[in-house]
C-alpha positions as CSV (number, residue, x, y, z in Angstrom):
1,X,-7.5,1.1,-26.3
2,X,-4.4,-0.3,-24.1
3,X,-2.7,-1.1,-27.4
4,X,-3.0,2.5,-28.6
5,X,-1.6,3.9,-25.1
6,X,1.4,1.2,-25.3
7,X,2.3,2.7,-28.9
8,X,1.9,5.8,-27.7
9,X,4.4,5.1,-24.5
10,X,6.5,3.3,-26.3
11,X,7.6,6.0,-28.7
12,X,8.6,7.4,-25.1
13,X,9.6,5.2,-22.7
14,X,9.7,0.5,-22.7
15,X,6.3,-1.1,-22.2
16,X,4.4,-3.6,-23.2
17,X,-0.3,-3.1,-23.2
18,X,0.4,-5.8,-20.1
19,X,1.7,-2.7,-18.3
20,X,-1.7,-0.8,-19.0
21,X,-3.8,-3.6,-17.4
22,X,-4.3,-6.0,-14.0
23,X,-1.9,-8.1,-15.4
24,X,-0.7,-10.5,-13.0
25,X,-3.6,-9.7,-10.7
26,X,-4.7,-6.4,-8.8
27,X,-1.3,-7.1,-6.2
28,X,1.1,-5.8,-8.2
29,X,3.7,-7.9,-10.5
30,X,5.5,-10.5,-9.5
31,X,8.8,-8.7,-10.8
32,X,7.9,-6.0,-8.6
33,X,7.4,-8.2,-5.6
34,X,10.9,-9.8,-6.6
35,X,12.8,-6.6,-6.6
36,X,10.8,-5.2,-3.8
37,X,11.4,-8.3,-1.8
38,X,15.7,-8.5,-2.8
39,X,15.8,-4.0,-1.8
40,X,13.9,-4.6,1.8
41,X,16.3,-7.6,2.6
42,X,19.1,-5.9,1.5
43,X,18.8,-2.4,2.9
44,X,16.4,-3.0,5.5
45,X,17.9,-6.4,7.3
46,X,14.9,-8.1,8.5
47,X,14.4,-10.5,10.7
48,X,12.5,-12.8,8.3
49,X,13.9,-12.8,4.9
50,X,11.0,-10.9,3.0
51,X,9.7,-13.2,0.5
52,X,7.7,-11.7,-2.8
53,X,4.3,-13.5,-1.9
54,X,4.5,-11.3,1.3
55,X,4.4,-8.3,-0.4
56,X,1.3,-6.4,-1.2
57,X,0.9,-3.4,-3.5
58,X,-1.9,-0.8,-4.5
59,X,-2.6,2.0,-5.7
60,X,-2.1,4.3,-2.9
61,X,-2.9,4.9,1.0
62,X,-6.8,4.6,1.1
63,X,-6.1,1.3,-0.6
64,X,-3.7,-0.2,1.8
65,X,-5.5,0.8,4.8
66,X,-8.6,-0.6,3.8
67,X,-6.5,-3.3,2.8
68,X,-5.1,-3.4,6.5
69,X,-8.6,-2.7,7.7
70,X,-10.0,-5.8,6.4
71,X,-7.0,-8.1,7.0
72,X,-5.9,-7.2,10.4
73,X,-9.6,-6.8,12.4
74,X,-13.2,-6.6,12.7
75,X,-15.8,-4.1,12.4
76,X,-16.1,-1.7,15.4
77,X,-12.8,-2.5,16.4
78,X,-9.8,0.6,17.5
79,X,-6.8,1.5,15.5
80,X,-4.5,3.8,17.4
81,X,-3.7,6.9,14.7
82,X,-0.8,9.3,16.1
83,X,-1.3,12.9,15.8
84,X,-0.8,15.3,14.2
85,X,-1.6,12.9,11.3
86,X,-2.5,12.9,7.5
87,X,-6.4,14.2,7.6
88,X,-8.2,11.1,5.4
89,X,-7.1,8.4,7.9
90,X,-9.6,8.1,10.0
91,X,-12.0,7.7,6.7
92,X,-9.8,5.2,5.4
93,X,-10.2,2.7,7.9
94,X,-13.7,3.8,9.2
95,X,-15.9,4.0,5.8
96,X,-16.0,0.3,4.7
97,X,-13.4,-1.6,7.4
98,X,-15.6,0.2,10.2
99,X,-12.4,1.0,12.2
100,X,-13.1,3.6,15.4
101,X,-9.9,5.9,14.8
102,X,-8.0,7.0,18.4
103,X,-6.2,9.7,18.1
104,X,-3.3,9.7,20.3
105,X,-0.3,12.5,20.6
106,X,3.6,11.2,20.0
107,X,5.6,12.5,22.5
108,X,7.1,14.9,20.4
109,X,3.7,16.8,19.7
110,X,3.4,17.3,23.5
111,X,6.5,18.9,24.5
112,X,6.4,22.4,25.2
């Protein structure tokens, strides 16, 4: 099937069936990483030179915060979430990291 979606693509756009599959693995490509890493250092000016094999991508936000989730604590423990925020968050990190979400209010939500 991934060979009949490249032909298809590739009477529209340059692709290979590699780009309909994992790939390089489930982290995104390591040309990807490469240009991701060379934009953020050049733009952004971190402190750290951003290297590719720090760089982590998925497909979308529920990913990366379970990602986060599972990386950064343990179960039961608090992530601070600002409010007014987007509405899945606190399921992201709470159905299978076990996050407790605490919402808190940025000081521009609480002016008058």
């Amino acid at each position: 099937m991934t060979k009949d979606v490249s032909d298809f693509a590739n009477r529209k756009i340059r692709t290979s069936s590699k780009t309909f599959t994992y790939g390089e693995g489930p982290w995104g490509s390591k040309r990807l990483r490469i240009a991701m890493a060379k934009h953020m250092n050049k733009y952004f000016h971190p402190v750290s030179t951003v290297q590719p094999e720090d760089l982590v991508f998925a497909n979308g936000i529920t990913s990366l915060c379970e990602l986060f989730g599972y990386a950064m604590g343990e179960e039961g423990d608090g992530i601070l979430i600002s409010r007014p925020c987007y509405q899945a968050f606190i399921a992201d990190f709470g159905a299978k990291a076990k996050y407790a979400s605490i919402a808190t209010h940025s000081l521009s939500s609480c002016r008058d």
